[in-house]
VOGU-3710 file (C-alpha; in Angstrom, 3 decimals, decimal comma):
1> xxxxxxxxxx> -7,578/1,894/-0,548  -9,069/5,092/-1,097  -10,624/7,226/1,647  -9,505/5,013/4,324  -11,656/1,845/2,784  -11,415/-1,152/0,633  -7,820/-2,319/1,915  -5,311/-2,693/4,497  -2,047/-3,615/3,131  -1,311/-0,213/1,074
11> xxxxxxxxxx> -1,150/2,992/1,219  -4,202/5,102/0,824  -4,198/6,239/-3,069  -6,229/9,647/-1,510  -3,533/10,372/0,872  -1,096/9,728/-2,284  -2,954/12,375/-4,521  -3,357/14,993/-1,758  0,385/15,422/-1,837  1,429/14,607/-5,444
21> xxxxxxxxxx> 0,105/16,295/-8,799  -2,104/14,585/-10,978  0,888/13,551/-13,398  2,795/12,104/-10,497  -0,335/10,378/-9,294  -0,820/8,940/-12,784  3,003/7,879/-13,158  2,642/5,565/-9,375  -0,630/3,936/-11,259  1,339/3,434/-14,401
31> xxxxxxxxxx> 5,053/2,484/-13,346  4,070/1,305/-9,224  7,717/-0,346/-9,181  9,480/3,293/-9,850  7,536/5,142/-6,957  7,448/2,216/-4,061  9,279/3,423/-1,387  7,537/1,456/1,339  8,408/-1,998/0,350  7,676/-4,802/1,635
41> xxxxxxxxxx> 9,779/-7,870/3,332  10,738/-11,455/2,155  11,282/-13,438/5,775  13,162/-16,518/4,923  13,115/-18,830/8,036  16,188/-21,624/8,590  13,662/-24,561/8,121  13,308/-22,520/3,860  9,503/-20,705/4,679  9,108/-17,948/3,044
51> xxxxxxxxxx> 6,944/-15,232/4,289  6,065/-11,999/1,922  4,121/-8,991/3,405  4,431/-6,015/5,440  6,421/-5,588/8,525  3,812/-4,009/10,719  5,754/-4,734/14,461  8,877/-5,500/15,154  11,521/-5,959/18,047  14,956/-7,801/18,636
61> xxxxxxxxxx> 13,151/-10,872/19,503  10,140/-11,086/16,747  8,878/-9,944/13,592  5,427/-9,702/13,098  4,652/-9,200/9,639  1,175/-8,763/7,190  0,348/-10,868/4,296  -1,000/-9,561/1,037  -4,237/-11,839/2,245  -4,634/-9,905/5,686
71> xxxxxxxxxx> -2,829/-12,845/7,392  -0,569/-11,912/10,468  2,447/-14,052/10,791  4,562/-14,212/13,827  8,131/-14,960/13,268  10,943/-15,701/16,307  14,235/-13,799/15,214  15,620/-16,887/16,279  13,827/-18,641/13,526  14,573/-16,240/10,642
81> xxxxxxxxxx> 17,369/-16,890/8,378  17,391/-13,814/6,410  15,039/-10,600/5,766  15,053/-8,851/2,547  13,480/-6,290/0,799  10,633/-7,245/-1,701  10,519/-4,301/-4,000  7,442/-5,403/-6,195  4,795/-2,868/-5,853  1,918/-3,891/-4,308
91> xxxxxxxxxx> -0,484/-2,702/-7,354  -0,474/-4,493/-10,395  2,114/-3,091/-12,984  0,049/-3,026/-16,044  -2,302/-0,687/-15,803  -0,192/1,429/-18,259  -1,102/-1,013/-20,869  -4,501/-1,890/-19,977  -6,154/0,843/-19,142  -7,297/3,308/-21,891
101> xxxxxxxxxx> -6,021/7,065/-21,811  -9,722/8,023/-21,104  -9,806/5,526/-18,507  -6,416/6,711/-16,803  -7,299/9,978/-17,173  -10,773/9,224/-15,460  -9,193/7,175/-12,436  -6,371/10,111/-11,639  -9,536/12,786/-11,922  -11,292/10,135/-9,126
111> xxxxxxxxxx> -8,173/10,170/-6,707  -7,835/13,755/-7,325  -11,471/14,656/-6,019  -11,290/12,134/-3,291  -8,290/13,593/-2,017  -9,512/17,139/-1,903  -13,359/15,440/-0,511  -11,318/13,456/1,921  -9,126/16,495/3,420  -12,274/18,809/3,860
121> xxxxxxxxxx> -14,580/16,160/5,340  -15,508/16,364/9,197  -12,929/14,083/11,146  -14,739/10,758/12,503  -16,884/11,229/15,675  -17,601/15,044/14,848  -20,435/14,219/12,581  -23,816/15,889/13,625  -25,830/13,179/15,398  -29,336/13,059/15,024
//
């Protein structure tokens, strides 16, 4: 996601570059596993389900958790076995390899300016209206 569009799972990469240098930004493209710090769950209920995502509500009686595919899934805490931590970044992990310097180089410059675009642009609703 980058300017608050194209996703809903991770964190916006504009929001990422407006508080991180350019060479930190392109280290979380390169090595995501090393700079996750919001990982995401494993719910494993008694009956052996497994359900990956996002925890995105929680209390002592449910989890409510996100799916890579958007999917909300409602768990009783009755019916969870265990919860664990899933820390596989949510971005593919190869970019380092397939992406050309030029290329990297041309998708930190991209997050850079977005960031700095996205901090100075009018907030929603303030627009001028015609």
């Amino acid at each position: 996601m980058v300017g608050g569009k194209g996703g809903f799972l991770a964190t916006d990469l504009s929001g990422f570059a407006r508080t991180h240098s350019a060479a930190e930004t392109r280290a979380a493209i390169t090595a995501p596993n090393l700079n996750n710090d919001r990982p995401g769950v494993i719910a494993t209920t008694r009956d052996g389900r497994k359900y990956a995502g996002r925890i995105r509500n929680e209390d002592n009686f449910s989890l409510q958790l996100q799916s890579p595919d958007g999917a909300f899934h409602f768990l009783s805490r009755s019916d969870i076995e265990r919860v664990e931590a899933d820390r596989q970044a949510d971005m593919p992990t190869s970019y380092g390899s397939t992406l050309s310097s030029k290329e990297l180089d041309d998708l930190v410059s991209y997050l850079m300016v977005s960031a700095k675009t996205s901090e100075s642009s009018p907030s929603k609703g303030t627009e001028d209206r015609e």
